[in-house]
C-alpha positions in Angstrom: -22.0 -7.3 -15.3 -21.5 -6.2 -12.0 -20.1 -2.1 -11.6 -17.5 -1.4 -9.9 -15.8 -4.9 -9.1 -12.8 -4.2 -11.4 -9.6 -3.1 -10.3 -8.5 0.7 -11.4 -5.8 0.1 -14.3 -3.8 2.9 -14.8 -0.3 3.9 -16.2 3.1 3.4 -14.6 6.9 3.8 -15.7 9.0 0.7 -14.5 12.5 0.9 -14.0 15.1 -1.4 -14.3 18.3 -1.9 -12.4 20.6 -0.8 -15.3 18.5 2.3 -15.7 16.0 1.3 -19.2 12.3 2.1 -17.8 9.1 1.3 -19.9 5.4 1.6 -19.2 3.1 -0.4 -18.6 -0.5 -0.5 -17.3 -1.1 -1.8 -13.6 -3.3 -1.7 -10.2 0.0 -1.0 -8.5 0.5 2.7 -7.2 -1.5 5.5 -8.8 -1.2 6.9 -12.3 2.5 8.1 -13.2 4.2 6.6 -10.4 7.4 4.7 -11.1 7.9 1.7 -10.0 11.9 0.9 -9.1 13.0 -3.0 -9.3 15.4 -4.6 -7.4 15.7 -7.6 -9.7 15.0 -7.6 -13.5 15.6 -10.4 -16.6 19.2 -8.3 -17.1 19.9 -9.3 -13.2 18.5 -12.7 -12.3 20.4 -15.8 -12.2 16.8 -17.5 -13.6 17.1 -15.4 -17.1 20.8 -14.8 -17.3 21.7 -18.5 -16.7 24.1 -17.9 -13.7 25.9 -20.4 -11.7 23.5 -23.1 -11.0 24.9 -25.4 -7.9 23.4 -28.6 -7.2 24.2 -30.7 -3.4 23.7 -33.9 -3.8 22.3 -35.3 -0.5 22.0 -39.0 -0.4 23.1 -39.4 -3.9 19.6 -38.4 -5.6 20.9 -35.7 -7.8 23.0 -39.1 -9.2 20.2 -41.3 -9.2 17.9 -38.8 -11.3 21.2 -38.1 -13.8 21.4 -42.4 -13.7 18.2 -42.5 -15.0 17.0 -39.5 -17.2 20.4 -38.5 -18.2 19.7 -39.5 -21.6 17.9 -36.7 -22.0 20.8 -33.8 -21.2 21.6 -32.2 -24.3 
């Protein structure tokens, strides 16, 4: 195997936005640093199920629902 070809992994803390931080090994930064997110699972509308707004241009969103909407739960 080839030397020196693999990124340098090293330690970081990661901090949420409501404050919790963990750590977690990375290429990012150098050893200790703390990386600060801006959006996190407790924040994003894609993990807290926020409001989801579909437009319906040309009636497609309908025509899908027409079709597969057997298949809503």
């Amino acid at each position: 195997m080839k030397k020196d070809i693999h990124p340098d992994y090293h330690m970081i803390t990661v901090t949420n936005t409501d404050g919790s931080s963990f750590q977690t090994r990375s290429t990012w930064g150098k050893e200790g640093d703390n990386l600060q997110l801006d959006i996190d699972p407790a924040t994003h509308p894609a993990w807290t199920g926020g409001n989801q707004n579909l437009v319906d241009r040309g009636g497609r969103v309908s025509r899908f629902n027409e079709k597969f909407g057997f298949l809503k739960k």
